[in-house]
N, C-alpha and C positions, 0 to 999 in steps of 0.2 A: 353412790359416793357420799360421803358424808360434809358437813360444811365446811370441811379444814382445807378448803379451796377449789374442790373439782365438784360442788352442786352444782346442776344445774337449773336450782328452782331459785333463784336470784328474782327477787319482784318487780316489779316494772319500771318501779322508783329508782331502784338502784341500777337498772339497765341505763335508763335517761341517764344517769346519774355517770355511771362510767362513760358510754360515749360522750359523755358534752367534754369530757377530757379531750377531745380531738378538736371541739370549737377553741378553746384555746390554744392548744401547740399548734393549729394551722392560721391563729392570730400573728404567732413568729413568723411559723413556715411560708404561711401565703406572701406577708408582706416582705419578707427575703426575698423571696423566688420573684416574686412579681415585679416588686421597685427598687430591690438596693444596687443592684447593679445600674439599671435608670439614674436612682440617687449618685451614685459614685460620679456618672459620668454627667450629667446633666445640671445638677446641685453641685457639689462638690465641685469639678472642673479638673478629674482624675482624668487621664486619657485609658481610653478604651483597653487597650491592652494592660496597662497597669490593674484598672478597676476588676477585670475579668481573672489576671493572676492573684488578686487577693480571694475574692471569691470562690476561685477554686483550694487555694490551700487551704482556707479556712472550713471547705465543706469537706474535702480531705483528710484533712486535722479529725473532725467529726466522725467520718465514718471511721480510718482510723481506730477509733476509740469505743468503736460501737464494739466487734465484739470484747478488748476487755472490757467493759462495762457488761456484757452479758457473762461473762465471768464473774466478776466481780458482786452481779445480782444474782446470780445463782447461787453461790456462797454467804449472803449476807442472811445473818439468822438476826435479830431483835425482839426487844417486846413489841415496838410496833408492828409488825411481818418481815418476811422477805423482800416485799417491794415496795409499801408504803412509804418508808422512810425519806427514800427521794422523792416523793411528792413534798411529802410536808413539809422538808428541809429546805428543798431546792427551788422552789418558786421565786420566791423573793429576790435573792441572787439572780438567775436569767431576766425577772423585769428589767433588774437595774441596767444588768451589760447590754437588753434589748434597745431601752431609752439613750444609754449612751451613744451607740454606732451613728446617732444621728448629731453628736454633739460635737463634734471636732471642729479642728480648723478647715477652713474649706480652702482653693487655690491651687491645688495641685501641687502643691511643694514638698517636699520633706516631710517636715511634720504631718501632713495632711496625710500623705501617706500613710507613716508610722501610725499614726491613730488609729485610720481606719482596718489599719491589718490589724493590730494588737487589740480591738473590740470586737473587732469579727470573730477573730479563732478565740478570744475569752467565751464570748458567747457561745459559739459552736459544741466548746468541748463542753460548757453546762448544759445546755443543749439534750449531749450526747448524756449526759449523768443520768437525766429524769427522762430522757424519751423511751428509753431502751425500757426502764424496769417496766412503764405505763402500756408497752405495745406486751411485754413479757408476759400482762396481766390477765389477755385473750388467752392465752394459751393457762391456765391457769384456774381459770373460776369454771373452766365447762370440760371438759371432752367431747360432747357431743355437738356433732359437726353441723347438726340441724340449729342447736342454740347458739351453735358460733357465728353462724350466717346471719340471724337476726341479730343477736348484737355487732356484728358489723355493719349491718344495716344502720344500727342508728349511729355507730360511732362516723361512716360515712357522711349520713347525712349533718351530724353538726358538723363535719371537716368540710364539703364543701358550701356550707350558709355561712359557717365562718369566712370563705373564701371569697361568697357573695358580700360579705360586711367590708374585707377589705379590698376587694375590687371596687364596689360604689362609693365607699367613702371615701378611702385614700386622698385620689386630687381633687378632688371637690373640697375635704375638709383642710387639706394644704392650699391648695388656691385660696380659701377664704381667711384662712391664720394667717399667713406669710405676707410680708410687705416686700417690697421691694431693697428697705433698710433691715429688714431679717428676713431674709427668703427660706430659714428652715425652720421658721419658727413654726410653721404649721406641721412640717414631717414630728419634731420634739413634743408637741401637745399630743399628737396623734400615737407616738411610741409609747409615752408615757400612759397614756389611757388605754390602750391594749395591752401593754405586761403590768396595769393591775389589773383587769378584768380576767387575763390569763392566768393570774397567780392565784385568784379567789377560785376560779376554775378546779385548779391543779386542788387544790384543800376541799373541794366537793367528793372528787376521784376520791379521797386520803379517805374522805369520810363514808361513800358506799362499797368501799372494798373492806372494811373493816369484818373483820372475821372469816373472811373469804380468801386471805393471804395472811395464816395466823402466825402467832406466833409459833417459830418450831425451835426456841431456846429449848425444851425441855427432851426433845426430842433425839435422845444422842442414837438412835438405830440409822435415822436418814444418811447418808453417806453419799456426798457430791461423786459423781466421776472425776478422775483427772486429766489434766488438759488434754494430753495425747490420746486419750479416749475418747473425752468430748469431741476434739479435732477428727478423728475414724471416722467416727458417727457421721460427719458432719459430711464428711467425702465421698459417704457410701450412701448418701440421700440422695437419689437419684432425681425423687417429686420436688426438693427444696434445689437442687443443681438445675432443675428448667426451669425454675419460679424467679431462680435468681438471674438465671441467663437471660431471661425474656423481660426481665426488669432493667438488667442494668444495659441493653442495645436497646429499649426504647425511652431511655429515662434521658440519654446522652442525646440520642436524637432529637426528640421531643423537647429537649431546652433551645435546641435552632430555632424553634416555632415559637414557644411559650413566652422565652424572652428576649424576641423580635418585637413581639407584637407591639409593646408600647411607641418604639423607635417607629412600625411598619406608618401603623397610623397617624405618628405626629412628622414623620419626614414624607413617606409615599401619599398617602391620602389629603397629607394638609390638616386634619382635623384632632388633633390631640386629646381633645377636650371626649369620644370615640370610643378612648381604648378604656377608659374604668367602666364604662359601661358595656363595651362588649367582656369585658374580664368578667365584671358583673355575673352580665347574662350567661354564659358559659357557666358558669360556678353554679348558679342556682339552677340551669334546665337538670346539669349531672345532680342535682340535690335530689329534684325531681324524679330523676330516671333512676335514682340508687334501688328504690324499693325494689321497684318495678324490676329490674336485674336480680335483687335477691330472690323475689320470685321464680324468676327463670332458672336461677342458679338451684335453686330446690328442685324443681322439673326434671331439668338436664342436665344437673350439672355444673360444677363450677366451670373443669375444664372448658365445653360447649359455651357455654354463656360469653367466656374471656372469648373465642373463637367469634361466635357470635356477634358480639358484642365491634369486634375489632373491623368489621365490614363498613360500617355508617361512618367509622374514622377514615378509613381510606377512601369512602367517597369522598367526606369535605374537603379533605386534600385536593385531589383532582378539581375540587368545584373548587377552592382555595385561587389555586394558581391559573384556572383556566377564568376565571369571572375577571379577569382585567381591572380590577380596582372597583371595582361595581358594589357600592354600599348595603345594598338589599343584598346582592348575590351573597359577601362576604359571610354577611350572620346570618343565612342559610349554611353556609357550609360550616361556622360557628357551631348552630344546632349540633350538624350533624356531628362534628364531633363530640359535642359535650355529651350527643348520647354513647358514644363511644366510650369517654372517660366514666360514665357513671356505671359503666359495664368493668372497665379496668379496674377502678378500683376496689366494688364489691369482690371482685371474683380474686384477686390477689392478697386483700388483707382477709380472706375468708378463708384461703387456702393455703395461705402458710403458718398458721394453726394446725391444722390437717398434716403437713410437712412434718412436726414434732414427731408424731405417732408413728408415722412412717419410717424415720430415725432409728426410734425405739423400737420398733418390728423387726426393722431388719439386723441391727446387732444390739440390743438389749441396754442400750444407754438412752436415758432421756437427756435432751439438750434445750431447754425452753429459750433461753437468755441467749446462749451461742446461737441459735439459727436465729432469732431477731435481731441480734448483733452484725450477725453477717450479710445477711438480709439488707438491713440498712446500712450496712456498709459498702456493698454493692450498690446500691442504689442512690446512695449522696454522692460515691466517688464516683459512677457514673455524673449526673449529676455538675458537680465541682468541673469534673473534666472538661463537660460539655460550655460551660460558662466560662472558663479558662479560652476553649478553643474558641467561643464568639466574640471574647474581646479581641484575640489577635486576627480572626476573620473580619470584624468589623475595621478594625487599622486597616488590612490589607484592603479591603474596599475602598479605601478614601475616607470613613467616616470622620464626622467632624462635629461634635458636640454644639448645638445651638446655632447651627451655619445650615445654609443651602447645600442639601447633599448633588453630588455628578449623578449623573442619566446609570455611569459606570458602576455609583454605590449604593442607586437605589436597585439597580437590576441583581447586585450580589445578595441584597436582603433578600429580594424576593427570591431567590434560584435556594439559599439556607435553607428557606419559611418550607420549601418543600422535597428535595430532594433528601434529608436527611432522613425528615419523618416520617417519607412516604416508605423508603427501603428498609427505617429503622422500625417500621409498626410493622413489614411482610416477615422480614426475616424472625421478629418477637413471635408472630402468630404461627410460625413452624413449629420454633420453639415448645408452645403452649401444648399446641399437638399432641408432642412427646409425652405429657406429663399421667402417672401412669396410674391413677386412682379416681374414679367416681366416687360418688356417694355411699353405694353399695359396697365398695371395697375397702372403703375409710372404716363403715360399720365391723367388717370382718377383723378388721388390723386390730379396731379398740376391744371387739369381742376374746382376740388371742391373746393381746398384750393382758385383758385382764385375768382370762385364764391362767397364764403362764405365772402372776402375779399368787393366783391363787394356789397353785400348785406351789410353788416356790415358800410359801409362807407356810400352806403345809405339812411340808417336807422338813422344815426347821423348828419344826414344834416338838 
């Protein structure tokens, strides 16, 4: 392939260079997922179920918008590329609406409200502007499915060390900013110095994809599909319909767990001070374990790997719920998930790359932008939902922001922490199962499609 986007001799520099694009949007992502519901309900003084229906329409809002925006970026021709443009443009904008959601009135009133919804969904939908062209980008600079697994390898591991950065520092560097006469003064320092280091980020991406997502102004033969053909394509994927399905039952479930944890350890265990360092350590073993899974996922497979991979989660669970509050036991069963997750996420941003081709195999439309549009649209409205449904499960329990919780609402956290994610990671790994390409069969799909490619251009000469 030639460098007009699908080489795949990209040099090392510019590999680092595009994955570190993930250390920043997981600068957003992480500290969303991680604290702003925390934030809402604990800082702020939103109740539970309010805090949780903002968060979910606004991650709604987002996915939503995912696939048009994979429309939208599959259509955009420039001089700067097809998908550069929202890097270079769109950085600056998401720091500012990131640093804002922290800036409002706090109280639970009215206004506190209105704020927090109207920066969240601003946020979200910019968000959704620059995440979609930047994941679009995988599928784009390679076809081959061996070079897609090592760059997700690295984009992995800056997505979870970023992860490691804002699990250890968050309340540590809010506990030491914050006074008791500004108690968010430390969250605002802290947002603000993450969406600029995000945005210089985003302008690294801009600068090692250059030539690699060229310009196709000049280029009047290329011819988008249209929508209802994109949409075909997209129904008749069989490999991207279990990538998605097995995403969006563990993404919903896995928020009972994920963002409990802060609540688990500052109300069940007493120890607050716990959960940035267990978020920490979890984030950085899976940094850890990413390689090590790409490995495996070249051996056997991506499919086998997610399969694999999905065993040591469902022990920690069981060690989760059965360790009785037991500090050692917990981050044991911690490990064992994170090596789970460094398995999930290799093997799913590795393989729906692979998804594209599949598309295109079976009825002749390429869909780059719509399947990562859908993709994370799936996957945030999962997501959204699941955060929606924990604020009004946490109401229903009794919770009560900054108070002594009942016997009755610590036992509902705990029975969440496990029963969703235990059936929601079996049912996900059936799924996986299903999914109907190895490596060997990816090879044949790109060998036909390019056939077909050739034939067809011959035939028109």
């Amino acid at each position: 392939m030639t460098a007009k986007g699908m080489s795949p001799n990209m040099n090392l520099g510019r590999k680092i260079a595009l994955g570190a694009g993930d250390f920043g949007f997981n600068l957003y992502w992480q500290t969303a997922s991680l604290y702003l519901l925390f934030f809402y309900t604990d800082v702020l003084g939103l109740p539970a179920a309010t805090a949780g229906t903002i968060y979910m329409a606004a991650l709604i809002v987002d996915a939503l918008l995912d696939p048009l925006m994979g429309l939208l970026a599959d259509r955009t021709r420039s001089r700067y590329g097809r998908y550069r443009p929202y890097l270079l443009f769109g950085g600056i904008p998401l720091g500012l609406l990131f640093a804002a959601m922290f800036m409002g009135p706090a109280g639970g009133d009215t206004a506190s409200v209105v704020f927090a919804a109207a920066t969240h969904i601003a946020f979200r939908t910019i968000y959704a502007v620059i995440s979609i062209p930047y994941a679009s980008l995988f599928a784009r600079v390679t076809r081959d499915a061996q070079v897609r697994t090592n760059l997700t390898a690295f984009r992995m591991v800056f997505a979870t060390l970023s992860a490691v950065a804002v699990a250890a520092l968050t309340l540590p560097v809010v506990k030491a900013l914050s006074t008791p006469e500004a108690p968010r003064h430390g969250w605002v320092v802290l947002a603000v110095v993450f969406g600029t280091l995000a945005t210089l980020i985003l302008l690294l991406v801009a600068w090692a994809t250059k030539g690699y997502d060229a310009d196709e102004t000049a280029e009047p033969s290329v011819v988008r599909p249209p929508i209802l053909a994109a949409l075909r394509s997209v129904l008749a994927n069989r490999a991207l319909l279990v990538v998605l399905g097995s995403v969006v039952i563990s993404s919903f479930c896995n928020t009972l767990f994920g963002k409990n944890l802060v609540y688990y350890f500052k109300y069940v265990i007493g120890k607050a001070e716990l959960a940035g360092g267990a978020l920490a350590f979890v984030a950085l073993l899976a940094a850890l374990c990413a390689p090590l899974w790409a490995l495996v996922a070249r051996r056997v497979g991506k499919r086998n790997a997610w399969l694999l991979g999905s065993i040591p989660g469902i022990a920690g669970l069981l060690l989760w719920h059965f360790g009785d509050g037991v500090v050692p036991l917990l981050f044991v069963a911690l490990s064992l998930q994170a090596i789970s997750t460094g398995a999930y996420i290799v093997s799913y941003w590795s393989m729906l790359p692979d998804t594209v081709e599949y598309g295109e195999w079976r009825t002749g439309v390429r869909t780059e932008s719509m399947v990562f549009g859908l993709a994370t649209l799936g996957q945030k409205a999962a997501l959204g939902l699941g955060a929606g449904f924990l604020g009004l499960a946490l109401t229903h329990v009794g919770y009560a922001p900054n108070a002594t919780q009942s016997p009755e609402t610590l036992e509902g956290i705990k029975q969440m922490m496990f029963w969703f994610p235990l059936i929601g990671g079996l049912i996900s790994a059936g799924l996986v199962a299903l999914y109907p390409m190895d490596l060997a069969a990816h090879r044949r799909i790109v060998e036909e499609i390019a056939q077909r490619t050739s034939t067809a251009s011959s035939a028109s000469m």
